[in-house]
N, C-alpha and C positions, 0 to 999 in steps of 0.2 A: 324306537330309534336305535336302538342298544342292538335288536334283532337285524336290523336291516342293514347297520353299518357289519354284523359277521357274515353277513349274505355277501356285501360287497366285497370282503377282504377273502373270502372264499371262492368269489367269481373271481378277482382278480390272481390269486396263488394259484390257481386251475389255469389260467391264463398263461404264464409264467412257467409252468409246470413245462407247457404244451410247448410252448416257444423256446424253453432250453430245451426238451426234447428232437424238435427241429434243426437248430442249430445242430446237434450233438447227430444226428442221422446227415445232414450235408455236409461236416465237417468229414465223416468218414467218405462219406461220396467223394469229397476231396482229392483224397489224402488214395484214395483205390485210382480216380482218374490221372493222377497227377502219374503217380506210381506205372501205370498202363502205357499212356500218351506224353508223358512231358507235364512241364509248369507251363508251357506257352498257351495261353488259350486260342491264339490263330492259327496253331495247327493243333489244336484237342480240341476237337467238336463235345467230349464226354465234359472237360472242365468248363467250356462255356455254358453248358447246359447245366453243369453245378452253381456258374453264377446267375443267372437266371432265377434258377431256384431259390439262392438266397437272397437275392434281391424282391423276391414274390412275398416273401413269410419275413422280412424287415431285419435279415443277418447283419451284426455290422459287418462294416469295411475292414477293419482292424482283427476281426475273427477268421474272416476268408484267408485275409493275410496270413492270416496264425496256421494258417490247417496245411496251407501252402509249402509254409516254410518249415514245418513240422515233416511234411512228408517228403521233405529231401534232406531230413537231417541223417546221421550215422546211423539214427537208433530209431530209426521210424517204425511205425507198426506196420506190418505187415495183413491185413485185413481181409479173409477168407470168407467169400459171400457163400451162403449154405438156406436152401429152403425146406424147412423142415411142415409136414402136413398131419393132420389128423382131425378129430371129429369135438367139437362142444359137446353140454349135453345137449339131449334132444334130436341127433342127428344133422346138428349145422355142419355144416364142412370148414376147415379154416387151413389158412396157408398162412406160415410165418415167417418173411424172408429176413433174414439174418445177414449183419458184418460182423465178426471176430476175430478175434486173436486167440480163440482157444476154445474150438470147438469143443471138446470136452466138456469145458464147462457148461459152454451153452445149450448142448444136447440137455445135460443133467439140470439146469433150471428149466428149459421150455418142457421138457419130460413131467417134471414136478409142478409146473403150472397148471398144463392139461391135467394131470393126476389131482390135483388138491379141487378145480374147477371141474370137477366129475368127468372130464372128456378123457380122449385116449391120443395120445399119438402114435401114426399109423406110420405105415413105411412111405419110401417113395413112389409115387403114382397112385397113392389113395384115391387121394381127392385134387389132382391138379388134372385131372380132365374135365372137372367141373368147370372150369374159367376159362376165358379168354386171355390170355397176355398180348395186352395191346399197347403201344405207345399213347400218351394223350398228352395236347398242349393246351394251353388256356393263353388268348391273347384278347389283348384289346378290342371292342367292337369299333371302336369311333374310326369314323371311313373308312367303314367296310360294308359291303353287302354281302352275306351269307349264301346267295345264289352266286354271284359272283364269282366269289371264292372258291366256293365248291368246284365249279368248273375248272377255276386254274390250280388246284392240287389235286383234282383225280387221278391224274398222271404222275401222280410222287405217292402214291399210296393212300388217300383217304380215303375213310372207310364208314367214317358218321361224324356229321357235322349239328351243332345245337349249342346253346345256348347254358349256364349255370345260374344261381338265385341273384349272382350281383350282376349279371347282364354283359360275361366275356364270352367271347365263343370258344366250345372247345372242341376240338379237332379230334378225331383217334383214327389210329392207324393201326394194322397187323405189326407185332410187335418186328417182323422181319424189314418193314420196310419202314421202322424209327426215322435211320439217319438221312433216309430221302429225303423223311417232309422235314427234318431239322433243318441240311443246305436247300430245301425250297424255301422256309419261310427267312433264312437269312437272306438267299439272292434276291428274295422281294421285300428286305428291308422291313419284315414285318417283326415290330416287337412280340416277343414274346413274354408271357409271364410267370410260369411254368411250365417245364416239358418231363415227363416221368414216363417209367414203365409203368403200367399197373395192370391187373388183373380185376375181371371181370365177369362174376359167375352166369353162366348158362342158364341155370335153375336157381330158386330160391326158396326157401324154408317159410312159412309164417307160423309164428308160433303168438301163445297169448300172454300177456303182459309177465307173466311172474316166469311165464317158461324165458321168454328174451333176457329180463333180467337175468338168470342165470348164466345164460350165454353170453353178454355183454361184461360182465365181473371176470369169466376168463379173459375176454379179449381185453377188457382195461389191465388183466394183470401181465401179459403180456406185452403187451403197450407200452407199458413201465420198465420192460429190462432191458438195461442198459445194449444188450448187445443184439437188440429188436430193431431192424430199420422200419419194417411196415408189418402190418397184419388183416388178414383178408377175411372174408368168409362169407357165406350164401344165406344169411337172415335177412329176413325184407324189413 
């Protein structure tokens, strides 16, 4: 009993971990859009898509507010998006896109991450021709048809249309033509549940159990710092 209640308090602080991680990567999404386009969300397409988002991963209401009203204060952060790349061991590729307020810093922990996790980091254009950067949305399936659909956002940029494990459809686009299907699937009214950039490798690496462990130990440690929004890479 003794074992399984530290199993659960373990599953649930992993939980927890991941969820203030969240919050703490949209709040910065925030606080960059707000900064860009304004507080208004009806004319910032970039901050509607930040609520979305955290309305997708269960952000409160009173946090969004917080990030809001933060990013129009005197002394707001100012938040310098920077993608830094290089290699795990083994030959994975990985891309680490970053918000800070002090690149310096951040150079010198993502540097020593890669370093300490046997990988290297590489200059710009190592490994970012490895990936796709595409827009991807995830919406609700209920009344919808997937041929349907497909048909009326060809014309806004879709570029693969499918399905995820909890049975929403997800949408991608070439990352140039984002903002099309964002005002396509608002003028049809169609919720949405997250809409992101992401990246999407070309090729992929398989490696065997003990070799991925390796490679995943960097990417959790990376994961982990604070001035990490996302982190990529081509293991299968």
């Amino acid at each position: 009993m003794g074992r399984i209640f530290e199993v659960r308090k373990a599953t649930m602080f992993a939980r927890w971990d991941r969820m203030a991680k969240q919050f703490t990567r949209i709040g910065k999404e925030i606080v960059i859009a707000v900064k860009a386009g304004g507080p208004e969300p009806a004319t910032n397409p970039a901050l509607r898509r930040c609520f979305a988002n955290a309305k997708g991963v269960g952000m409160p209401k009173d946090r969004v507010e917080a990030a809001i009203k933060r990013s129009m204060g005197k002394d707001m952060t100012n938040y310098e998006e920077i993608v830094y790349e290089g290699y795990a061991p083994h030959g994975v590729a990985v891309l680490v896109e970053t918000a800070t307020d002090n690149p310096t810093r951040t150079v010198a922990n993502v540097r020593m991450h890669f370093r300490k996790g046997d990988g290297s980091l590489g200059n710009s254009g190592s490994v970012n021709f490895l990936f796709n950067h595409l827009g991807e949305f995830k919406i609700k399936s209920e009344g919808l048809n997937m041929e349907d659909l497909e048909l009326e956002l060809i014309d806004f940029g879709l570029e693969e249309i499918g399905e995820d494990s909890e049975g929403n459809i997800v949408l991608r686009t070439p990352f140039e033509e984002f903002g099309n299907m964002t005002k396509a699937l608002e003028d049809k009214k169609i919720e949405v549940i997250t809409a992101e950039l992401t990246r999407i490798p070309t090729t992929t690496v398989e490696l065997d159990e003990e070799q991925a462990k390796d490679v995943l130990e960097l990417i959790d440690k990376l994961e982990q710092d604070e001035d990490v929004q996302k982190v990529y890479h081509n293991l299968r």
